[in-house]
C-alpha positions as CSV (number, residue, x, y, z in Angstrom):
1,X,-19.0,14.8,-4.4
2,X,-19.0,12.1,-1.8
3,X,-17.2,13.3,1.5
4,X,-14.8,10.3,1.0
5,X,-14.0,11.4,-2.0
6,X,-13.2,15.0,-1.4
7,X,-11.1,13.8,1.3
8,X,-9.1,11.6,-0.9
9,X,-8.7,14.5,-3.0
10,X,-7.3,16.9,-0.5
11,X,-4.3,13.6,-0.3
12,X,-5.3,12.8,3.3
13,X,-5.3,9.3,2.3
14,X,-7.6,6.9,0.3
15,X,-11.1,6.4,0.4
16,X,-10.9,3.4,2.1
17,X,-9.5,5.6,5.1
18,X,-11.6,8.1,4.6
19,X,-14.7,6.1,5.7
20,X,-12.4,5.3,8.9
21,X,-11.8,9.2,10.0
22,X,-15.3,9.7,9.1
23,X,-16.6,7.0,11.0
24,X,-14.4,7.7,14.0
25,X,-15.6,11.4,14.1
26,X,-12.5,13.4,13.3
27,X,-14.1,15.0,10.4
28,X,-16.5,17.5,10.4
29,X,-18.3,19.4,7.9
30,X,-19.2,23.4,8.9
31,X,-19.4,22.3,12.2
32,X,-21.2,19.1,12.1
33,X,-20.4,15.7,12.4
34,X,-21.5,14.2,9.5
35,X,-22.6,10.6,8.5
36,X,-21.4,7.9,5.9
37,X,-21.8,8.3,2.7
38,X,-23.0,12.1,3.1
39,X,-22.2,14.4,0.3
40,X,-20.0,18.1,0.2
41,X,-20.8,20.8,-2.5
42,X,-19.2,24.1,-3.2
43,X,-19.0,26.1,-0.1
44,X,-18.9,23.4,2.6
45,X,-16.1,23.6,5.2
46,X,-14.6,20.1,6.2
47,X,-12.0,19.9,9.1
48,X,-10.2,17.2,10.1
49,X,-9.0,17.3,13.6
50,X,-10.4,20.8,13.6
51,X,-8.5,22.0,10.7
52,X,-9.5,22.5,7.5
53,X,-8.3,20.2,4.3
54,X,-8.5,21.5,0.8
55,X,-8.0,19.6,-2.4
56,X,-4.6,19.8,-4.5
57,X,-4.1,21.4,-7.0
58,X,-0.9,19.7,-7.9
59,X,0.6,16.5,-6.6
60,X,3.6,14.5,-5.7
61,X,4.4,11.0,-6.5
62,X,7.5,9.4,-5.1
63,X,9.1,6.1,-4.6
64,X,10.2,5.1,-1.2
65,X,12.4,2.4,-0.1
66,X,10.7,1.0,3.0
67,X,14.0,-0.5,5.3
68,X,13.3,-3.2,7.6
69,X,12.1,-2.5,11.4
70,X,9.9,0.9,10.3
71,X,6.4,0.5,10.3
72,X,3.7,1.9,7.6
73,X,0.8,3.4,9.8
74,X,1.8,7.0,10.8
75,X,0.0,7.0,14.8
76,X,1.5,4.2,15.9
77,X,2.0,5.2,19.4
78,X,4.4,2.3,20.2
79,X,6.6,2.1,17.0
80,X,10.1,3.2,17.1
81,X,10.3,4.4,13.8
82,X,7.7,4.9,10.7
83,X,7.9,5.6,7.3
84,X,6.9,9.1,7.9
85,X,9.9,10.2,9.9
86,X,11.7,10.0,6.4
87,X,8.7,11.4,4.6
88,X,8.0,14.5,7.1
89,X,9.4,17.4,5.2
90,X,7.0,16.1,2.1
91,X,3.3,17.1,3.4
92,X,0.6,15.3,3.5
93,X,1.3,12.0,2.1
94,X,0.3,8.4,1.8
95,X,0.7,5.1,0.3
96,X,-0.8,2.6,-1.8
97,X,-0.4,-1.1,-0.3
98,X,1.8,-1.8,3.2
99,X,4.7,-3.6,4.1
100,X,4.7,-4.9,7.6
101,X,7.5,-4.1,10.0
102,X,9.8,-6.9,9.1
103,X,9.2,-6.5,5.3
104,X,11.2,-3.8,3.4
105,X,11.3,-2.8,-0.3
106,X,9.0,-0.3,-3.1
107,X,6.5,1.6,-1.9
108,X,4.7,4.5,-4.1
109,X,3.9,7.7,-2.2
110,X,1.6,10.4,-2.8
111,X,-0.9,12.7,-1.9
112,X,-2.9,11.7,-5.1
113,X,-5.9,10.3,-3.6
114,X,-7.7,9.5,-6.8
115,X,-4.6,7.6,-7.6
116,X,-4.1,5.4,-4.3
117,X,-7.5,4.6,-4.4
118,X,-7.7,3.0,-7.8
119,X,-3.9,1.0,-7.1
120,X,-5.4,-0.3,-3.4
121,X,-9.2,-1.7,-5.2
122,X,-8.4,-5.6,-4.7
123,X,-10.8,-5.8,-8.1
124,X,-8.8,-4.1,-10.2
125,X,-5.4,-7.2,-9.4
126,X,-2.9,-5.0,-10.4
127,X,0.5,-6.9,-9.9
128,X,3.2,-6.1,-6.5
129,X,6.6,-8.7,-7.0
130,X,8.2,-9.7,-4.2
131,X,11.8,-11.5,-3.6
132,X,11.8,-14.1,-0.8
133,X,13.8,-16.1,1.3
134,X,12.4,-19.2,3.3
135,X,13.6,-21.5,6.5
136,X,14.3,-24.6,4.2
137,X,14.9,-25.9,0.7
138,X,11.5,-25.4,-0.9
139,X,10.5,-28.1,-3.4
140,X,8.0,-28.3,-6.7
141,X,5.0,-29.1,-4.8
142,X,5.6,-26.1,-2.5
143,X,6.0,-23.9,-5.6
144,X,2.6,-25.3,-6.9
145,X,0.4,-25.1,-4.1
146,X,1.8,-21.4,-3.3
147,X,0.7,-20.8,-7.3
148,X,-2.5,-22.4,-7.2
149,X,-3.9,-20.9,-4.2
150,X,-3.4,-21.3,-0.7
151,X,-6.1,-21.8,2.0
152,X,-5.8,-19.2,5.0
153,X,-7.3,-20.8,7.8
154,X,-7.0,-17.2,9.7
155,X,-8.7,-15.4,7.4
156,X,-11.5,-18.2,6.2
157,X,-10.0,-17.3,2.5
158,X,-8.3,-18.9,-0.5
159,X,-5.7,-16.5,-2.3
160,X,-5.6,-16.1,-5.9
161,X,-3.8,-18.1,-7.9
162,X,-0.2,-16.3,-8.8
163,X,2.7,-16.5,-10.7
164,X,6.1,-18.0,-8.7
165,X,9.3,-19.2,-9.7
166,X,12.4,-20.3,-8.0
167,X,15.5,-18.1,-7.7
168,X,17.9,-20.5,-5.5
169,X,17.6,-23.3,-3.3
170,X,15.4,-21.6,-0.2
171,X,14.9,-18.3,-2.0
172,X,11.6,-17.4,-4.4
173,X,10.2,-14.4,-6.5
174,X,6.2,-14.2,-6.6
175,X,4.0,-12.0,-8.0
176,X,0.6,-11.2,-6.3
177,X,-2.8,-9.3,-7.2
178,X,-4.3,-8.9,-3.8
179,X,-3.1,-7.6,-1.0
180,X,-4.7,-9.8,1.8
181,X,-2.6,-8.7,5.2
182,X,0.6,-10.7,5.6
183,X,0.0,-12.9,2.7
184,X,2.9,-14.1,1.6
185,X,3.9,-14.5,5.1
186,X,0.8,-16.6,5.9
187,X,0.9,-18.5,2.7
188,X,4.4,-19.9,3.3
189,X,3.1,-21.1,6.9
190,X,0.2,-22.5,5.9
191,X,3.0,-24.8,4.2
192,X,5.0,-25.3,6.8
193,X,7.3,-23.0,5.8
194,X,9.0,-19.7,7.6
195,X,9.5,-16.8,5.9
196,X,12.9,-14.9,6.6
197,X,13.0,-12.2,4.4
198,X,11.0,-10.4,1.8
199,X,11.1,-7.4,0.0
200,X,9.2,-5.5,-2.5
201,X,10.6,-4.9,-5.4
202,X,7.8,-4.1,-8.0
203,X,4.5,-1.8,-7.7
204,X,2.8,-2.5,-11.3
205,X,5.1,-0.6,-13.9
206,X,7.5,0.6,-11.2
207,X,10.7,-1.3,-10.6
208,X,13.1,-0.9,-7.8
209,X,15.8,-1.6,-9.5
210,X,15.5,1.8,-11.4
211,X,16.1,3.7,-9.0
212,X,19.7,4.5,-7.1
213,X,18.1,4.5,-4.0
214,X,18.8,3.3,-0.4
215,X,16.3,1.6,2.5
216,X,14.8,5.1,4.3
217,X,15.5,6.9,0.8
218,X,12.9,8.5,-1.7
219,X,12.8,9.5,-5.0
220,X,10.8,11.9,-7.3
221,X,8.5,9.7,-10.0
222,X,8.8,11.1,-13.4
223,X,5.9,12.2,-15.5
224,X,6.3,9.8,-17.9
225,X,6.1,7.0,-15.3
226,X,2.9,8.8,-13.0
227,X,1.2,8.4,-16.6
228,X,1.4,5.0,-17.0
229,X,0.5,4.5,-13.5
230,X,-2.6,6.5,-14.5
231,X,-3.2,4.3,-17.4
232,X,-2.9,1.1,-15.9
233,X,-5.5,2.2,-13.2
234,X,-7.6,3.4,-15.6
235,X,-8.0,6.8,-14.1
């Protein structure tokens, strides 16, 4: 199995991440630092940090409402607040597509590697709904440009082209398949438009709205709904 892989597995985090702790030379396998895209087989001891990770046997799968002002990435040495100081009693968990620190709503949390991975592959455009609130009146030609595409001079890229619909006079739900950082954020002031607030609340199948929870509050996933998770990844 690729090291990546089995470290996705043990719910350290994705793949994607992986490469990162690999490449930054926190992980070692018996002993040795190993290179990318090296291999583990039965008997190989990986560490990370010095200690040992092991896959799961069985996994967790919650949903998280993200409040405004906490921030996603868990060694932030200069945040006040993360999502993990809610999550800390819950192991070793991680989640599939960020909000940024002014942005709150869904997020789905897990140590099911296999299963962030798959949600977080751009290719695969599965759909993340957002509700948001703008400076000033928006109009029909802002609504089309934000749908057809909008150029990001930052990041030398077009996005994809997206459903959006207005919901009042400044305010706006969209629904995106990519997850290009800050996007809706950057789309709206490409436009000349300021975003005020925004909040998540769809993840593919899973809705906000069905769940009785509260910003900084999680809830269990039920089977039923981790299944068609699984079958809308494809894994």
């Amino acid at each position: 199995m690729r090291l990546n892989k089995f470290i996705s597995s043990c719910g350290i985090c994705s793949r994607r991440e992986a490469d990162k702790l690999i490449a930054s030379g926190r992980i070692t396998v018996n002993g040795q630092i190993p290179g990318p895209g090296d291999d583990v087989g039965d008997g190989d001891k990986v560490f990370l940090d010095g200690k040992e990770i092991v896959p799961k046997e069985s996994h967790s799968y919650y949903a998280y409402y993200k409040p405004v002002g906490t921030v996603c990435t868990k060694d932030d040495p200069h945040a006040e607040r993360t999502i993990y100081d809610d999550l800390e009693e819950k192991g070793s968990l991680t989640y599939a597509g960020r909000l940024d620190k002014d942005s709150e709503g869904l997020l789905i949390i897990t140590d099911d590697g296999a299963l962030i991975d798959a949600m977080m592959r751009g290719k695969n455009a599965h759909e993340k709904e957002y509700e948001v609130t703008v400076d000033r009146d928006i109009s029909k030609t802002f609504l089309s440009e934000m749908g057809s595409g909008v150029y990001l001079e930052e990041l030398e890229t077009t996005t994809r082209p997206c459903e959006i619909w207005a919901t009042g006079k400044r305010s706006f739900n969209i629904v995106l398949t990519q997850g290009l950082n800050r996007q809706i954020r950057r789309m709206c002031a490409q436009l000349g438009y300021e975003v005020m607030t925004l909040k998540r609340i769809r993840v593919m199948c899973v809705e906000l709205k069905d769940f009785d929870i509260k910003p900084g509050e999680f809830v269990s996933l039920s089977d039923e709904v981790v299944n068609k998770l699984y079958q809308e990844t494809g894994i």
